[in-house]
Every structure is written in structure tokens, then in C-alpha cells.
LOPADO-329215 format. One record per residue: residue number from 1; chain; x, y negated, z of N, C-alpha, C in turn. Coordinates in nm, 4 decimals. Last residue first. Layout:
<sites>
site panu = NUM, markol = A, nX = X, nY = Y, nZ = Z, caX = X, caY = Y, caZ = Z, cX = X, cY = Y, cZ = Z;
...
</sites>
This chain:
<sites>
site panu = 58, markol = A, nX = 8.5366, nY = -12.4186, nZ = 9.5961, caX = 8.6718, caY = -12.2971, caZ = 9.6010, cX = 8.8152, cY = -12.3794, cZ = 9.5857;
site panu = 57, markol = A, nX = 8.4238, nY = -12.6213, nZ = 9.5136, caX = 8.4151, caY = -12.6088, caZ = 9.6631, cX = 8.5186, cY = -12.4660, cZ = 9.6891;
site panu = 56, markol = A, nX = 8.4563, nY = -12.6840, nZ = 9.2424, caX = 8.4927, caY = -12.7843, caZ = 9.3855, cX = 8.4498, cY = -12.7360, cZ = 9.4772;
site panu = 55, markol = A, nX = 8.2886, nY = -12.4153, nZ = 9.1341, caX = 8.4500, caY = -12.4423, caZ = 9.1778, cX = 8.5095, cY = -12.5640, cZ = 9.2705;
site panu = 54, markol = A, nX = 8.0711, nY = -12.4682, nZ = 9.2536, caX = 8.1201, caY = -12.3414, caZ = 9.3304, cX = 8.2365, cY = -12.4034, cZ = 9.2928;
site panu = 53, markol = A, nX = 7.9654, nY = -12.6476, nZ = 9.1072, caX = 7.9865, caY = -12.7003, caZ = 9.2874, cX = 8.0378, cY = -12.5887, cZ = 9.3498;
site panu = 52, markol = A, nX = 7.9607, nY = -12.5988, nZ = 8.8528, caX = 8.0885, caY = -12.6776, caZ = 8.8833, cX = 8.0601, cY = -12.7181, cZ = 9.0638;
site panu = 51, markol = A, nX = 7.7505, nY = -12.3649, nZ = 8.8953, caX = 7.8939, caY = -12.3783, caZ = 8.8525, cX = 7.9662, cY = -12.4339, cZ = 8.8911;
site panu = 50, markol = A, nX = 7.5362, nY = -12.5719, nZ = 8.8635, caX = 7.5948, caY = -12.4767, caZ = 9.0107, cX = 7.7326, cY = -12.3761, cZ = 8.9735;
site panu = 49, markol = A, nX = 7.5845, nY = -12.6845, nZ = 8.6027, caX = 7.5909, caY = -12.7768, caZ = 8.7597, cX = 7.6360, cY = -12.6699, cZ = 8.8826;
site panu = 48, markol = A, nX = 7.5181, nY = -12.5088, nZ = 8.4727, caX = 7.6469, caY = -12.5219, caZ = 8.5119, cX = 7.6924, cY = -12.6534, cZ = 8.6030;
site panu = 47, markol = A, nX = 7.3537, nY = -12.1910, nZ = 8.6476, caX = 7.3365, caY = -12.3482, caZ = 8.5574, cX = 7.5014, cY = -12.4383, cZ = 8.5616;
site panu = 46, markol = A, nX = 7.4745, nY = -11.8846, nZ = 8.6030, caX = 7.4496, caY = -11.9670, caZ = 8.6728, cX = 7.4172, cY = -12.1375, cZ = 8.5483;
site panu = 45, markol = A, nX = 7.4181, nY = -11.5104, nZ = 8.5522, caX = 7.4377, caY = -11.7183, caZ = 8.5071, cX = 7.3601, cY = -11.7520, cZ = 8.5671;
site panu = 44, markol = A, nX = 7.6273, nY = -11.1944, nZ = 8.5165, caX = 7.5321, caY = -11.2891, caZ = 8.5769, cX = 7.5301, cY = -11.4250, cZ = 8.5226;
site panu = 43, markol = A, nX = 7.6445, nY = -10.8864, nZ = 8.3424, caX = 7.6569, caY = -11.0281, caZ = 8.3840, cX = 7.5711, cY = -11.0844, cZ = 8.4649;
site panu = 42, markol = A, nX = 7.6327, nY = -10.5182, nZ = 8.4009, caX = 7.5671, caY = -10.6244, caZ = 8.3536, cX = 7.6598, cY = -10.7542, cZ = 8.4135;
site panu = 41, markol = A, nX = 7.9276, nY = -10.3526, nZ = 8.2624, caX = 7.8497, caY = -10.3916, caZ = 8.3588, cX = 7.7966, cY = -10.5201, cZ = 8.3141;
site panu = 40, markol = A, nX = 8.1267, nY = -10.3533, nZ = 8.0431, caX = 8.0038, caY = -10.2770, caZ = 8.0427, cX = 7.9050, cY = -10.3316, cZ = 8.1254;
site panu = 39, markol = A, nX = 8.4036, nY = -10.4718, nZ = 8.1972, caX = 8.3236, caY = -10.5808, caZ = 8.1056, cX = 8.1380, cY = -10.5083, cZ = 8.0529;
site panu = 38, markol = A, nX = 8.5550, nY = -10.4016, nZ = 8.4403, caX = 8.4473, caY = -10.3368, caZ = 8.3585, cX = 8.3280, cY = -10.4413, cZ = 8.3158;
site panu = 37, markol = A, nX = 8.7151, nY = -10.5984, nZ = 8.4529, caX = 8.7513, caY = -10.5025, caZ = 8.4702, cX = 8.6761, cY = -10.3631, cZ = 8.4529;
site panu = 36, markol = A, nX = 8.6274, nY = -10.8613, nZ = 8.4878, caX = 8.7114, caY = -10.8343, caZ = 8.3863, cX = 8.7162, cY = -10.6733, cZ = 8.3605;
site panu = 35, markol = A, nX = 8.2388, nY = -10.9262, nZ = 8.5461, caX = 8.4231, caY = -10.8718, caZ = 8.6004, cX = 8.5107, cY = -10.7846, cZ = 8.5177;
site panu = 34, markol = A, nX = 8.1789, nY = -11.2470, nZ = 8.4272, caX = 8.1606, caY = -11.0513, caZ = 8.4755, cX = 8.2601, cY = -11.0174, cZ = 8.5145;
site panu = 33, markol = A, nX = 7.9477, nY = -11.5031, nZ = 8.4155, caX = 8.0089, caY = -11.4416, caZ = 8.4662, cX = 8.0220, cY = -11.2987, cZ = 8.5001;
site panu = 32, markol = A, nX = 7.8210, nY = -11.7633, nZ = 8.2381, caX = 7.8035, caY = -11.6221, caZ = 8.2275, cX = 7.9235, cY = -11.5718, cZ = 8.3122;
site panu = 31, markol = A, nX = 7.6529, nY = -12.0488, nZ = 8.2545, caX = 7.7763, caY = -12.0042, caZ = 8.2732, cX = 7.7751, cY = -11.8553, cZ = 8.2990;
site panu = 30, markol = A, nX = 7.4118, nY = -12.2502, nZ = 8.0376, caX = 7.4720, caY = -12.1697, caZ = 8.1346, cX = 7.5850, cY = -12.1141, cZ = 8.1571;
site panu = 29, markol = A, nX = 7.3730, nY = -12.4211, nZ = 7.8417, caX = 7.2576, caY = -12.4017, caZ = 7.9717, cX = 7.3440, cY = -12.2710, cZ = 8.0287;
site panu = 28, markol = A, nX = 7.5586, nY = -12.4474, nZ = 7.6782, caX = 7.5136, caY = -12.5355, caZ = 7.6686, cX = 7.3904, cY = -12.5106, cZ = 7.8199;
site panu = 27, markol = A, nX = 7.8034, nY = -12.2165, nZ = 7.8190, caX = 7.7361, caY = -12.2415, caZ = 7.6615, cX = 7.6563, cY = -12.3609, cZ = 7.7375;
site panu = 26, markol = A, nX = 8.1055, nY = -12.0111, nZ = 7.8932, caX = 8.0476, caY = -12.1419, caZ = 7.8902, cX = 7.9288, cY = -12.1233, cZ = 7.7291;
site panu = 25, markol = A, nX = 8.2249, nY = -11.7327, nZ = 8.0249, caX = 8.1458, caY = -11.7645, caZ = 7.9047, cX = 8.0479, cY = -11.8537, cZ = 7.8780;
site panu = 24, markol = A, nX = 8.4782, nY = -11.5458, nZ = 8.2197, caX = 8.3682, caY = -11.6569, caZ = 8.2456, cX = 8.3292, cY = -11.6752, cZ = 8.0691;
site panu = 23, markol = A, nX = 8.5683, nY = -11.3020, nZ = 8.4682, caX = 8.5917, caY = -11.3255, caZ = 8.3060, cX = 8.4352, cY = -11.4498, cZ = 8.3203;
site panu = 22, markol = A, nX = 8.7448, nY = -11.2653, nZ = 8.7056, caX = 8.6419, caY = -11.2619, caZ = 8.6927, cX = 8.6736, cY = -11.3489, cZ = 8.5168;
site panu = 21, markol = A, nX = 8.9948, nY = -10.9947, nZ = 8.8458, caX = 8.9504, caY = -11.1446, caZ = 8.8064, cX = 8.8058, cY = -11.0948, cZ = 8.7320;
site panu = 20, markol = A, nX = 9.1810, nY = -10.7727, nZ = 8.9640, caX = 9.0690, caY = -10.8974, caZ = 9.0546, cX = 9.0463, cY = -11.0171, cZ = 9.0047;
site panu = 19, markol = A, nX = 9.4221, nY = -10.7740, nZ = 8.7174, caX = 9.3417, caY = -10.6748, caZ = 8.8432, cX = 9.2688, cY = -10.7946, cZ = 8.9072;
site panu = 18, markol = A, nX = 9.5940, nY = -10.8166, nZ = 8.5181, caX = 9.4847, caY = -10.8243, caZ = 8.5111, cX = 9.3904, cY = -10.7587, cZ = 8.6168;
site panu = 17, markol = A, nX = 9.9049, nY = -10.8504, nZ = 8.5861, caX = 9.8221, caY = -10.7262, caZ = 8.5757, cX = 9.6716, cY = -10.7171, cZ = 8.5674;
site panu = 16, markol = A, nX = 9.9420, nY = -11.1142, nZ = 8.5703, caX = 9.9533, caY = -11.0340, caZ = 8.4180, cX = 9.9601, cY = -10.8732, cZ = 8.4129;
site panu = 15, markol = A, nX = 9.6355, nY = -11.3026, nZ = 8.7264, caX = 9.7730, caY = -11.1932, caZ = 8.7293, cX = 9.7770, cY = -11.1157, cZ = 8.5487;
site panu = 14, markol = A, nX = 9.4828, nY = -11.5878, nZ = 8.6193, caX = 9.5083, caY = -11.4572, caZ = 8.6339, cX = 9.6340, cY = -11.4058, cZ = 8.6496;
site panu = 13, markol = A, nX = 9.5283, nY = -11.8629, nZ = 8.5562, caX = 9.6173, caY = -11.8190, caZ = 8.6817, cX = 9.5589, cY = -11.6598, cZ = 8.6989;
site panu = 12, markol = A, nX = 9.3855, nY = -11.9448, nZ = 8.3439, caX = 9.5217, caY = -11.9519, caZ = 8.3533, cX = 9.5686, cY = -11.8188, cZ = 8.4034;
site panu = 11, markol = A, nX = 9.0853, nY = -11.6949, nZ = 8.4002, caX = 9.1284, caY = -11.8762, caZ = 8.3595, cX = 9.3274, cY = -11.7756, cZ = 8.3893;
site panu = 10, markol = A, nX = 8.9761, nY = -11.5726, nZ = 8.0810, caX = 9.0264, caY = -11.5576, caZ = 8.1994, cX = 9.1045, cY = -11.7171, cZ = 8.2278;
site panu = 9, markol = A, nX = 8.6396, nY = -11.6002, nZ = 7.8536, caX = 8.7877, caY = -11.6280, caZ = 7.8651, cX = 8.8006, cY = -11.5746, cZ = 8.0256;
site panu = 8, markol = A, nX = 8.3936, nY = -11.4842, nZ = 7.5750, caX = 8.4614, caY = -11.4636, caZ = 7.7324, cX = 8.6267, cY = -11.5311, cZ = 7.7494;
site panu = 7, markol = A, nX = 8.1603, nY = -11.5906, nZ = 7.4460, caX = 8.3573, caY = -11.6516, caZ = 7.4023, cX = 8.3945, cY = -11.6111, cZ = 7.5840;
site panu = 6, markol = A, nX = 7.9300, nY = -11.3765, nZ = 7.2880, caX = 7.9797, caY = -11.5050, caZ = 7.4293, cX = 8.1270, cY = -11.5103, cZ = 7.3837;
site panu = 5, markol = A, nX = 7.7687, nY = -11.1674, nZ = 7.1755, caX = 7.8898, caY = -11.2854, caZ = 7.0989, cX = 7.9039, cY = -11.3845, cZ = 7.2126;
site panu = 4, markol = A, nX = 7.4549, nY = -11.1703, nZ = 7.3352, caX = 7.5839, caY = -11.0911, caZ = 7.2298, cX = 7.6690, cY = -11.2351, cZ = 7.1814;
site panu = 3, markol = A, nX = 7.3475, nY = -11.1020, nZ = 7.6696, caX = 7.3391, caY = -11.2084, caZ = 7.5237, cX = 7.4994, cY = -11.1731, cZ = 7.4664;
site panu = 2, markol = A, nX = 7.1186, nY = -10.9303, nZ = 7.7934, caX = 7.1912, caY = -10.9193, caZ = 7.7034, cX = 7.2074, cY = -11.0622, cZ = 7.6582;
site panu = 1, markol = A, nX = 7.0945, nY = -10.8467, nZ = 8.1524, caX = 7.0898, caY = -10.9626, caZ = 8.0655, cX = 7.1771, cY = -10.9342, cZ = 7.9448;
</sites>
């Protein structure tokens, strides 16, 4: 999945060794998720309804 120019953020509570996080990229129909740590690798999205039932439920 290409989509160019996303606003990747890390939430807060990353470590300030940046090791085992997931980088996120809100837009109007979806939630883009990759792993910080090789940002190259493809992404994934979710709707952001199923978004917000993964985080209330983590």
C-alpha cells in the first residue's frame, strides 16, 4: 500500500530507546500502522472505528 506524505507519530509512552513501537498515521477513512523500526516495510489500515476498539480493548 502506497500512500505518500502521512503525518506518522509515536504515542507518548514510547521508550527513548525507540525499540518495540508501532508508528500510527490518522486520516479521515483510516488508520495506517508500521513499525517504527523499519519504516521501508509495507503498512497496514484499519477503519478507525476498528481502531478505536483495539485501543479500548488494549
Amino acid at each position: 500500500m502506497s500512500t505518500p506524505e502521512l503525518d506518522w507519530f509515536k504515542s507518548s509512552y514510547s521508550s527513548a530507546q525507540n525499540d518495540d513501537c508501532v508508528e500510527v498515521a490518522v486520516t479521515e477513512v483510516a488508520v495506517h500502522v508500521r513499525d517504527s523500526k523499519d519504516v521501508s516495510r509495507p503498512h497496514f489500515a484499519v477503519t478507525p472505528d476498528s481502531w478505536a476498539r483495539f485501543v479500548r480493548f488494549v
